[in-house]
Backbone as a chain_set.jsonl record, in Angstrom:
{"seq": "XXXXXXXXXXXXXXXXXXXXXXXXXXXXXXXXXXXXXXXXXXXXXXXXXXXXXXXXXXXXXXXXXXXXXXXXXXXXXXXXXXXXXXXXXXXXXXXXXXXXXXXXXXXXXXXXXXXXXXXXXXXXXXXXXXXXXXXXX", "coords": {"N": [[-9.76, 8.076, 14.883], [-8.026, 5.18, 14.464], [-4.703, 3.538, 14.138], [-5.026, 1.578, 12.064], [-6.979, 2.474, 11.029], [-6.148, 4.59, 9.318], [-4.232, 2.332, 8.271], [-5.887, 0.497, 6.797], [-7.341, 2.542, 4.953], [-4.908, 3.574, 3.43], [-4.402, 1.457, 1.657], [-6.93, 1.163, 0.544], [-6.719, 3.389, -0.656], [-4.247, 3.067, -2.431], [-5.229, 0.447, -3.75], [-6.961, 1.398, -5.599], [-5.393, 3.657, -7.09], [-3.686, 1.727, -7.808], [-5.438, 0.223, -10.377], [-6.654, 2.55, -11.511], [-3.965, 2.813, -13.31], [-2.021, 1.195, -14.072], [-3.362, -0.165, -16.278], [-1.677, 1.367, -17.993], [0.676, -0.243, -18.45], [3.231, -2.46, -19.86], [4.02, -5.707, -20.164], [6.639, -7.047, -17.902], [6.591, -5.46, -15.883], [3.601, -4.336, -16.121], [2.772, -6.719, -15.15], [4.309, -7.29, -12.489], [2.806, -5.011, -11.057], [-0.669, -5.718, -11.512], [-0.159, -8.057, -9.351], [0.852, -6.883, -7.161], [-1.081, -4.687, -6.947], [-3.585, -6.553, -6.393], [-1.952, -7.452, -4.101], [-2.287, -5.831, -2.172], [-4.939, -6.081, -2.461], [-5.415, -8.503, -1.019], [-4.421, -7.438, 1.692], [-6.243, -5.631, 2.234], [-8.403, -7.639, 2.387], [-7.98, -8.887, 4.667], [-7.854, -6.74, 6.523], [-10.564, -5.866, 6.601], [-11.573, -8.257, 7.7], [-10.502, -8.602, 10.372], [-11.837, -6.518, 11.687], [-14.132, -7.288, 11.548], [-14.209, -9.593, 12.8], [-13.147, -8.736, 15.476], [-15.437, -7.053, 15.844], [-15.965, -4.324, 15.11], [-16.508, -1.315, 13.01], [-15.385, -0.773, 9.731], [-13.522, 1.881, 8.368], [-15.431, 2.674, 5.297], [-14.027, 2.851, 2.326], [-13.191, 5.728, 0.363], [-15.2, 7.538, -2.522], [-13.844, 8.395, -4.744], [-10.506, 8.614, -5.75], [-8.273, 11.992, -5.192], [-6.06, 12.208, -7.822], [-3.081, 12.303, -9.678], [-3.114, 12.177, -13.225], [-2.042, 10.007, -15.682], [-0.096, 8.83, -18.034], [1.732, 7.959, -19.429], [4.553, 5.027, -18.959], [6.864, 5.788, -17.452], [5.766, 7.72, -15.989], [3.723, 6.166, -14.879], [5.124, 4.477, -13.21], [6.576, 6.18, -11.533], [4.205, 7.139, -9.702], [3.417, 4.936, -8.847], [5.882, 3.917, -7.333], [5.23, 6.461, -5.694], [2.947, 5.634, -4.139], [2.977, 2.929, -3.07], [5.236, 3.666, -1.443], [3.873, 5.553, 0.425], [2.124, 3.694, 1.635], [3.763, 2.104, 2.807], [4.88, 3.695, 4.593], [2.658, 4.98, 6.198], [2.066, 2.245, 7.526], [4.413, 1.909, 8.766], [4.459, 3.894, 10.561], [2.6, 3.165, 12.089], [3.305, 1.292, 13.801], [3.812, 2.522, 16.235], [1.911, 2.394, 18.171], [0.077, 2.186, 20.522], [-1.241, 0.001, 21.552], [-1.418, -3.383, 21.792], [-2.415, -5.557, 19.806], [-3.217, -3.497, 17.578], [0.029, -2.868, 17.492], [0.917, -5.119, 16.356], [-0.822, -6.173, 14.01], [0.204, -3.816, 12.448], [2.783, -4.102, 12.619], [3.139, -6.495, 10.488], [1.78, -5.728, 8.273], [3.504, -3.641, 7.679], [5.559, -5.147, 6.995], [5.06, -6.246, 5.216], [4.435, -4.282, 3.321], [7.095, -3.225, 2.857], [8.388, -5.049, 1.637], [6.853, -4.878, -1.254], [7.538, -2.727, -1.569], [10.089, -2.721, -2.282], [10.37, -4.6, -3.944], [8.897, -3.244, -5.987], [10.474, -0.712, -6.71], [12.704, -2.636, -7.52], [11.942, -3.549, -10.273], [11.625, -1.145, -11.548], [14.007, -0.453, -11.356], [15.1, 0.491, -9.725], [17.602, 1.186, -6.921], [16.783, -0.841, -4.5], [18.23, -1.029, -1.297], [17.265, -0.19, 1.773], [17.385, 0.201, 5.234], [15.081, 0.531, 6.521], [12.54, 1.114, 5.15], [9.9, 3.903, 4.255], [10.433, 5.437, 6.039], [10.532, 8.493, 7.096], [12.143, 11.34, 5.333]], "CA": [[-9.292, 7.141, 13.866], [-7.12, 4.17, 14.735], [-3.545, 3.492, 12.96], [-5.272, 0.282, 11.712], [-8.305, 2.792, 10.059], [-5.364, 4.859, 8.671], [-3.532, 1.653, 7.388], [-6.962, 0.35, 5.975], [-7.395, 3.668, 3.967], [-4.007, 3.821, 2.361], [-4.8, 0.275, 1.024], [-8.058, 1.261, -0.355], [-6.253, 4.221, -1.994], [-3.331, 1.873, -3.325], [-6.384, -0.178, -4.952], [-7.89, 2.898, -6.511], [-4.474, 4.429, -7.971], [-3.278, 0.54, -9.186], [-6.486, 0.053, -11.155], [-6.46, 3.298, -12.924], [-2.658, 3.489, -13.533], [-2.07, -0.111, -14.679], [-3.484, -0.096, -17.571], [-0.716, 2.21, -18.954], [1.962, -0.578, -18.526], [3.24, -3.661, -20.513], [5.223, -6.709, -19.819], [6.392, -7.248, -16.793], [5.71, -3.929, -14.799], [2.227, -4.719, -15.457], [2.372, -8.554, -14.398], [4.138, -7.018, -10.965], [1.636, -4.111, -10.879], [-0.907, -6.339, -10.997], [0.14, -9.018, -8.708], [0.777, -5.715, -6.111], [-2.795, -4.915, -6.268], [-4.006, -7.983, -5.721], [-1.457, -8.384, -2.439], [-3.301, -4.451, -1.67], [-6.709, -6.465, -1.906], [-5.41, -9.375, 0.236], [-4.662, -6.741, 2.756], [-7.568, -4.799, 2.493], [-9.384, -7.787, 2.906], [-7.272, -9.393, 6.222], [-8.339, -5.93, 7.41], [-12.022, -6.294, 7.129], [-12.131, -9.671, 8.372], [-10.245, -8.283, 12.101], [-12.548, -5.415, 11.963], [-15.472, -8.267, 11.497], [-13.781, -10.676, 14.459], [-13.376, -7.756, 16.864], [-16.969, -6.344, 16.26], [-15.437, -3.036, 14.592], [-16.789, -1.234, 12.068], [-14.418, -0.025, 9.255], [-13.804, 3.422, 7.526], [-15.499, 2.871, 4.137], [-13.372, 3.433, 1.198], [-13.911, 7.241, -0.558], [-15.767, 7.041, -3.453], [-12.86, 8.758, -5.465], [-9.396, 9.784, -4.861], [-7.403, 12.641, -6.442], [-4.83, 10.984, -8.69], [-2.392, 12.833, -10.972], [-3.235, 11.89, -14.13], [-0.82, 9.505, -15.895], [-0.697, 7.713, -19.487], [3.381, 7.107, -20.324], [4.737, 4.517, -18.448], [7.523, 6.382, -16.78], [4.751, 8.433, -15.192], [2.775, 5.213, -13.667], [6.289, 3.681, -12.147], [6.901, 7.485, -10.561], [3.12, 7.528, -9.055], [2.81, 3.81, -8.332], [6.405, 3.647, -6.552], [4.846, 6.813, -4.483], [2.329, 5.044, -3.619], [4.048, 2.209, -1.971], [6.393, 4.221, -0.493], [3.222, 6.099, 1.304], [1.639, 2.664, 1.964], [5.166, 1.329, 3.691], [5.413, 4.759, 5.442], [1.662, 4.457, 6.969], [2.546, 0.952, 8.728], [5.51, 1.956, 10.285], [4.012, 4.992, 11.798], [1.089, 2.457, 12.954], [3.93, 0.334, 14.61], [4.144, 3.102, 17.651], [0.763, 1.929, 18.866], [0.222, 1.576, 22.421], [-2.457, -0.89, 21.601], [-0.369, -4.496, 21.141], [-2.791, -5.991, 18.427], [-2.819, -3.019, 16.78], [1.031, -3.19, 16.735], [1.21, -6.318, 15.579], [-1.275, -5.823, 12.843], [0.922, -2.439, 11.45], [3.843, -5.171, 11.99], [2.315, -7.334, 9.442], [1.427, -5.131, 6.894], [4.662, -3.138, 7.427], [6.737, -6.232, 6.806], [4.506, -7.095, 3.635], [4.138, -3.519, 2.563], [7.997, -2.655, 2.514], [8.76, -6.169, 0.297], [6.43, -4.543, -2.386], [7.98, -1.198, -2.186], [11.352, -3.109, -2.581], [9.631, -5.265, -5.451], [8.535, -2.408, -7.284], [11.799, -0.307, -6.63], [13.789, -3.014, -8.487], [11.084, -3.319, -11.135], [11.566, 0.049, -12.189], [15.341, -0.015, -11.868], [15.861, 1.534, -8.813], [17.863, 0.76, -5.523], [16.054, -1.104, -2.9], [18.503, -0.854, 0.054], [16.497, 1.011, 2.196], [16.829, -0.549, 6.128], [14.0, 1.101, 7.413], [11.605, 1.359, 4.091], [8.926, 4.56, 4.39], [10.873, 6.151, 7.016], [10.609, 9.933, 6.694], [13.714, 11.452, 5.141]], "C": [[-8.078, 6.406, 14.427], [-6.106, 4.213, 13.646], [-3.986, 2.272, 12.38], [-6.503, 1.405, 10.452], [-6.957, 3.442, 9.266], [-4.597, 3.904, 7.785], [-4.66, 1.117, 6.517], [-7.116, 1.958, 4.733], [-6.233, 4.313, 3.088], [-3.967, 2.472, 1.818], [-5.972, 0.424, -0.059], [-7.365, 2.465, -1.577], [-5.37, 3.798, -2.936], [-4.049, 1.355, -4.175], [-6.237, 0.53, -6.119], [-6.463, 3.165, -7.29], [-3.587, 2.396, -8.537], [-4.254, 0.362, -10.433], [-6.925, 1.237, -11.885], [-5.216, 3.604, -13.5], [-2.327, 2.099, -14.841], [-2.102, -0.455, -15.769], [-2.452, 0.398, -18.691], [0.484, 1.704, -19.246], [1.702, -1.96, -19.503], [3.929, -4.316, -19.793], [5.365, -6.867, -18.347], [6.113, -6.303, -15.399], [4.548, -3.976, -15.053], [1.647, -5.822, -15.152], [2.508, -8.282, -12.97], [3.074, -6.064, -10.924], [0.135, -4.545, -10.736], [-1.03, -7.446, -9.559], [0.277, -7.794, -7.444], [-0.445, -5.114, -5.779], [-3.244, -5.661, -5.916], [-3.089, -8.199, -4.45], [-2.208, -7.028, -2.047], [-4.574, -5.113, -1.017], [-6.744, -7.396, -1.002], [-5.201, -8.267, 1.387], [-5.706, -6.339, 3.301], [-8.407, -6.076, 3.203], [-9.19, -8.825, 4.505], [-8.019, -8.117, 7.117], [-9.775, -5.835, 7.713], [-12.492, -7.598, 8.064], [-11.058, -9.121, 10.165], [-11.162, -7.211, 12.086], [-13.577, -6.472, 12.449], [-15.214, -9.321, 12.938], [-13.799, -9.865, 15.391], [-14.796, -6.809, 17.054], [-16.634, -4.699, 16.222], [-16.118, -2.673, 13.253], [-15.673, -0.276, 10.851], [-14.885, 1.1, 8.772], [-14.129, 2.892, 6.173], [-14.229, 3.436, 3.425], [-13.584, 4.433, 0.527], [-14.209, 6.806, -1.988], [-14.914, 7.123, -4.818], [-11.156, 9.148, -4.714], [-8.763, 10.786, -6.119], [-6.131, 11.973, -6.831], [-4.126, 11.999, -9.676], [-2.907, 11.758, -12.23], [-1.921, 11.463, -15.317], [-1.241, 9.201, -17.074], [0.423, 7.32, -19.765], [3.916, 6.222, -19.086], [5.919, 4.722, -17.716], [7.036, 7.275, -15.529], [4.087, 7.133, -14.015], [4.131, 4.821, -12.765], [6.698, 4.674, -11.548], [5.618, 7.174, -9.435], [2.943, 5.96, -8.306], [4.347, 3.664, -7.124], [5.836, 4.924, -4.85], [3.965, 6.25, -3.596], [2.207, 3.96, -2.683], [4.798, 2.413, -1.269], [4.69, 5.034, 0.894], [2.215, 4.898, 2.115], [2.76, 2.917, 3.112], [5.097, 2.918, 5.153], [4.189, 4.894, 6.614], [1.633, 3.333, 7.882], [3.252, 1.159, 9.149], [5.273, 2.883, 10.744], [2.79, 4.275, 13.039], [2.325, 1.444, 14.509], [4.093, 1.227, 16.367], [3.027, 3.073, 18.37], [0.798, 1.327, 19.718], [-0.511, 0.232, 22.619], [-1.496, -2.198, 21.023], [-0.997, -5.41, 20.157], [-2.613, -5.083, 17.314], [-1.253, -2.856, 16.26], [1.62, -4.374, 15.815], [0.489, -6.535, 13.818], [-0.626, -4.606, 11.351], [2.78, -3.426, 11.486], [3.813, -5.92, 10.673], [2.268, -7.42, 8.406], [2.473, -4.195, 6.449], [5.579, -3.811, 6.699], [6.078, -6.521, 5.014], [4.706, -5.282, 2.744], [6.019, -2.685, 1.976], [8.623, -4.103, 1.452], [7.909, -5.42, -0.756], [6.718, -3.659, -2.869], [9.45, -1.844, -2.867], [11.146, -3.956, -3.827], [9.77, -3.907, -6.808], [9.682, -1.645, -7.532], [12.698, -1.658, -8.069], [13.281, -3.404, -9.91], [11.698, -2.19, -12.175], [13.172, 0.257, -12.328], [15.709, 0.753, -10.918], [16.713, 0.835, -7.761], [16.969, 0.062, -4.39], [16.703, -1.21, -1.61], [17.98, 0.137, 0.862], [16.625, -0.16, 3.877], [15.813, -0.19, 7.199], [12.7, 1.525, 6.288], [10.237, 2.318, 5.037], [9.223, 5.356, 6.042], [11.093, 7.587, 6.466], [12.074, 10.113, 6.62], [14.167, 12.686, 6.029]], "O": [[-7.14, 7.083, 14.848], [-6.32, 4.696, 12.534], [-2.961, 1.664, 12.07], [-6.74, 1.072, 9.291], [-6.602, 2.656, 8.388], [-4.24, 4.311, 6.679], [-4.419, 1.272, 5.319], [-6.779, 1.818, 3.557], [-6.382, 5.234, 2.285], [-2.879, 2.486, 1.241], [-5.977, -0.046, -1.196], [-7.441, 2.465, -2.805], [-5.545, 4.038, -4.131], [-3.809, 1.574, -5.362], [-5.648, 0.363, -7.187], [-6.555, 2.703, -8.428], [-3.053, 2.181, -9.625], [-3.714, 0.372, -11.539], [-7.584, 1.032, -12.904], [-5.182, 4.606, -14.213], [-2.406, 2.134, -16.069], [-1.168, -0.99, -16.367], [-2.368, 0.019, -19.86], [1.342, 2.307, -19.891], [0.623, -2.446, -19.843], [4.503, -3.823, -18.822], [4.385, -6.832, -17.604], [5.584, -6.513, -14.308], [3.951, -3.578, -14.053], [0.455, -6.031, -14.929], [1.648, -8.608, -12.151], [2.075, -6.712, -10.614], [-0.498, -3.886, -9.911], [-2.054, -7.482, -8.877], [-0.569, -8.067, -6.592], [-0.87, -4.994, -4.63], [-3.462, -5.57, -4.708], [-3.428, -9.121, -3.709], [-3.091, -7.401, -1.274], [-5.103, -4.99, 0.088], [-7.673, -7.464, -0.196], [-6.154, -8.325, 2.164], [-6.119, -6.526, 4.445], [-9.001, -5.897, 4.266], [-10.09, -9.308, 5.192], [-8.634, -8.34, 8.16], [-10.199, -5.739, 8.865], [-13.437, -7.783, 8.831], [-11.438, -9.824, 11.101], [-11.124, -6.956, 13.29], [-13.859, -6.536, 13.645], [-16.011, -9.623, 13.826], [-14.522, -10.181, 16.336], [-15.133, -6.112, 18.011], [-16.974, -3.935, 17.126], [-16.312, -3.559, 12.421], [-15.247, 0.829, 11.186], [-16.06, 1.451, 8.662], [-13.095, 2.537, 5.608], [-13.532, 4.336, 3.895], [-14.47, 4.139, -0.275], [-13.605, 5.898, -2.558], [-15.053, 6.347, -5.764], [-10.808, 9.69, -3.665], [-8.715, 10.607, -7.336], [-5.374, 11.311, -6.121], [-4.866, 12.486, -10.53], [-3.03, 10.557, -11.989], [-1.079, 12.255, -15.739], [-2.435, 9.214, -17.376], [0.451, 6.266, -20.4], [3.681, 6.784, -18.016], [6.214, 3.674, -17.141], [7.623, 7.497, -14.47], [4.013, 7.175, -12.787], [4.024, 4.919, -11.543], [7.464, 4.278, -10.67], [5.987, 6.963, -8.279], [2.342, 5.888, -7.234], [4.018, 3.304, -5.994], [5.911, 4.663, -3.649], [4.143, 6.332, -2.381], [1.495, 3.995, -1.68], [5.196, 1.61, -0.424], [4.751, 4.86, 2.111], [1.609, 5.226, 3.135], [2.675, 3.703, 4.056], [5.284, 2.846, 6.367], [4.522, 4.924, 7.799], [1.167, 3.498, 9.009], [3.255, 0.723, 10.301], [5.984, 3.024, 11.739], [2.358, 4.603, 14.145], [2.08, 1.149, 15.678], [4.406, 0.652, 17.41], [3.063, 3.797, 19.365], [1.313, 0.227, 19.916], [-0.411, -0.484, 23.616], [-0.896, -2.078, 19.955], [-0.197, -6.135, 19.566], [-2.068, -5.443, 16.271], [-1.013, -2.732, 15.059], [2.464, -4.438, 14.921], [1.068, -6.904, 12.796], [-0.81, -4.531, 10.136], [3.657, -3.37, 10.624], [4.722, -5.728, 9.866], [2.474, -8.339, 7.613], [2.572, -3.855, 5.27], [6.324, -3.271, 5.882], [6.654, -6.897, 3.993], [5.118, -5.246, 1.585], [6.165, -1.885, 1.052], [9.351, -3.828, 0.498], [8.783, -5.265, -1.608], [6.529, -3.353, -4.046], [9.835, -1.4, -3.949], [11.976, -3.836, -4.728], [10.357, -3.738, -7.877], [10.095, -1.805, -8.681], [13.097, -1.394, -9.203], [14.151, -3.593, -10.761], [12.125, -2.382, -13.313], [13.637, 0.979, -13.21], [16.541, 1.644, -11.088], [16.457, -0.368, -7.739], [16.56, 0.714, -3.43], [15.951, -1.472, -0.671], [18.254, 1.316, 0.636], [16.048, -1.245, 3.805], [15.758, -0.529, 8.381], [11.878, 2.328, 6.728], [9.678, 1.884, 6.044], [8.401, 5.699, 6.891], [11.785, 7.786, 5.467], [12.965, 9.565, 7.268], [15.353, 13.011, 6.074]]}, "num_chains": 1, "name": "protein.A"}
């Protein structure tokens, strides 16, 4: 497995846990929550289309994932900021790739995936100074 199939598969799981969480919010945590899946699915689908130009075939998406089970909206902005944080933390582990498209590609999605963690962070009311976003603590 490539750090590109790994960053493809925490995208597909991002999908999956925005689209059943989502629902549980109002106002504008679910206009950004929204609008954060949808930049998920532009990823996802930048990543099929280099899989499709380089004559790669991707890792399917699992048919389910396990998901804590959420319904108060204190709960989705806990599970959805993990979720971005494990996105952001997946691209910058991809960035130590010997392979220089693949770094550039975990550049990319690093750079896009730590603006959404920093999005959703101030969303919810938290801190976003972070100068290394999804860096193990």
């Amino acid at each position: 497995m490539t750090v590109v199939d790994t960053g493809l598969a925490a995208e597909f799981a991002a999908i999956y846990a925005y689209s059943e969480a989502t629902v549980h919010l109002d106002g504008e945590p679910r206009e950004l929550a929204e609008s954060l899946e949808s930049e998920h699915r532009d990823r996802r689908d930048a990543l099929l289309d280099y899989y499709d130009a380089h004559g790669l075939e991707s890792t399917p998406a699992e048919p389910g994932y396990s998901l804590e089970r959420v319904t108060e909206a204190d709960e989705v902005e806990a599970l959805l900021l993990d979720v971005e944080t494990r996105v952001a933390t997946t691209w910058r582990a991809g960035l130590a790739s010997d392979d220089p498209d693949e770094r550039e590609i975990c550049l990319n999605m690093y750079t896009d995936s730590a603006k959404a963690l920093a999005r959703w962070k101030i969303a919810i009311g938290q801190s976003y100074a972070d100068p290394w976003p999804g860096r193990p603590v």
